[in-house]
C-alpha positions in Angstrom: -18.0 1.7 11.6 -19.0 5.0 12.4 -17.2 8.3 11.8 -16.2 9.2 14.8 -14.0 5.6 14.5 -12.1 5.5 10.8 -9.0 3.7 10.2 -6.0 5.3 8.5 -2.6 3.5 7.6 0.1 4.7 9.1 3.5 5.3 7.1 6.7 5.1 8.8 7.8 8.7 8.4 11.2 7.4 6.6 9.3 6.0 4.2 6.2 8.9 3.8 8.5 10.3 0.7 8.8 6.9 -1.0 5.7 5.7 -1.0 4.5 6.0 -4.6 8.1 4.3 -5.7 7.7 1.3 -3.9 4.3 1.0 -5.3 5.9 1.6 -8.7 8.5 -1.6 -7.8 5.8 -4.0 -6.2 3.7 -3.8 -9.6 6.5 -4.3 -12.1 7.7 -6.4 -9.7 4.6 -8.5 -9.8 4.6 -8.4 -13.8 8.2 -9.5 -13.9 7.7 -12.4 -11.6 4.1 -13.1 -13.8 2.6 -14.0 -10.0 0.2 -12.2 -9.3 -0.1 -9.5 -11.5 -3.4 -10.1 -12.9 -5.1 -10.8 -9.7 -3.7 -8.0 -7.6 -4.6 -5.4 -10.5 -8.2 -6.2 -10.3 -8.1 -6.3 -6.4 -6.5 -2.6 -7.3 -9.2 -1.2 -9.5 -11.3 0.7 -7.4 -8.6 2.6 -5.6 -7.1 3.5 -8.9 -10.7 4.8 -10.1 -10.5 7.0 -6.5 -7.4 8.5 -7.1 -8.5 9.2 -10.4 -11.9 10.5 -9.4 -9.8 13.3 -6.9 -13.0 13.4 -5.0 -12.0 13.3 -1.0 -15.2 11.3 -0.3 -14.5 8.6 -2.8 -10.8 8.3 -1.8 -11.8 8.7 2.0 -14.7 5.7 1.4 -12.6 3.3 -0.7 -9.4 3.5 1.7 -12.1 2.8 4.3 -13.6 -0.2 1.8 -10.0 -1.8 1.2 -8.7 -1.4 5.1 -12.0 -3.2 6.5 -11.5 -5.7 3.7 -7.7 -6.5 3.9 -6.9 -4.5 7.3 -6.1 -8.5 8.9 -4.1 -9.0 6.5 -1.9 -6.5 5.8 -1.1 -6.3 9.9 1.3 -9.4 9.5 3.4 -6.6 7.5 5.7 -4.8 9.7 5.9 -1.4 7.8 2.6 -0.6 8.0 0.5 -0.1 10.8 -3.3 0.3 11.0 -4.9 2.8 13.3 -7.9 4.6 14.5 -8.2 8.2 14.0 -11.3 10.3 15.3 -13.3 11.5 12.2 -12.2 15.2 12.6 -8.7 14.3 12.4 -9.9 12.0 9.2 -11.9 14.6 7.6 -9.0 17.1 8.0 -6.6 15.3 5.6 -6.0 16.6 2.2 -6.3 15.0 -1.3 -2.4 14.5 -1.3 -2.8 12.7 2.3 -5.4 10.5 0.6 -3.5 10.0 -2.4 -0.8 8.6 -0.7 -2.8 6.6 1.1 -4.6 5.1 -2.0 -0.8 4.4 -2.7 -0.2 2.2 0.2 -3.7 0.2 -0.1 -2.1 -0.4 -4.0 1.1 -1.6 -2.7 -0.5 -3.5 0.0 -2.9 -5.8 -1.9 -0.3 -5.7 -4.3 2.2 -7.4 -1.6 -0.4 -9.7 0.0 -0.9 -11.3 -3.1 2.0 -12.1 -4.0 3.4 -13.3 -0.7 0.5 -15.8 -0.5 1.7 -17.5 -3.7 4.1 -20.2 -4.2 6.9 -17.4 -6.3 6.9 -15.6 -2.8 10.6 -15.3 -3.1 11.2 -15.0 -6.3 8.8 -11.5 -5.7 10.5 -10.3 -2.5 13.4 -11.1 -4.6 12.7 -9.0 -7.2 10.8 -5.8 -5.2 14.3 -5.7 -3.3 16.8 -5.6 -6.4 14.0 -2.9 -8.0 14.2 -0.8 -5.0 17.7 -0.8 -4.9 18.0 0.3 -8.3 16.1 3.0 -7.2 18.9 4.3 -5.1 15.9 5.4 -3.0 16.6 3.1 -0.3 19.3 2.2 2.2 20.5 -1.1 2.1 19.8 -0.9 5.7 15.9 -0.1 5.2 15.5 -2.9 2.2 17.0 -5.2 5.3 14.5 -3.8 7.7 12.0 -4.5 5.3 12.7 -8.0 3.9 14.3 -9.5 7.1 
């Protein structure tokens, strides 16, 4: 892929402002459930070593890493949505913009996991009661999103 072609996950814009704490509820989720915990967190590693790094090019690079890797995948979801951007709209996002990112691609492999398991339910079960209790969410969007 060259830069002129990079892909970038789209948030819903409802949802832009929650990101990090439905990532927060799809991990513990994960470790209440005992699923997929273990597997997902190593799938996770290298996006939590970008965030940590706070270097654009490592975030930009491993976001580009996980999409080509999962990017099938994660299209069956339908709050997410992969597109192309041209590289001077990529190279114009900020840390925070990548950040978030890295906080989708966390709560994506973290979700794709677990929904190819046999506790699928018992997860989506879970991630829903956790994001109520956030009082984050509308009982109308945690419809939307588990329907």
């Amino acid at each position: 892929m060259d830069n002129n072609q990079l892909q970038y996950i789209k948030i819903q814009s409802q949802y832009a402002d929650k990101v990090e704490q439905f990532e927060k509820c799809v991990v513990k989720a994960a470790k209440l459930t005992h699923a997929i915990a273990d597997t997902a967190e190593k799938k996770c590693k290298q996006a939590r070593i970008a965030m940590e790094s706070g270097k654009i090019d490592v975030m930009r690079n491993t976001i580009q890493q996980y999409i080509c890797q999962y990017g099938q995948d994660w299209s069956r979801f339908r709050d997410v949505r992969i597109q192309l951007v041209d590289g001077n709209t990529y190279a114009q996002l900020s840390a925070v913009d990548l950040i978030q990112q890295l906080h989708c691609v966390i709560t994506l492999v973290y979700k794709d996991t677990a929904l190819k398991t046999v506790n699928k339910e018992a997860f989506r079960e879970c991630v829903k009661s956790l994001l109520k209790q956030s009082k984050m969410f509308t009982d109308k969007e945690l419809d939307a999103m588990f329907a």
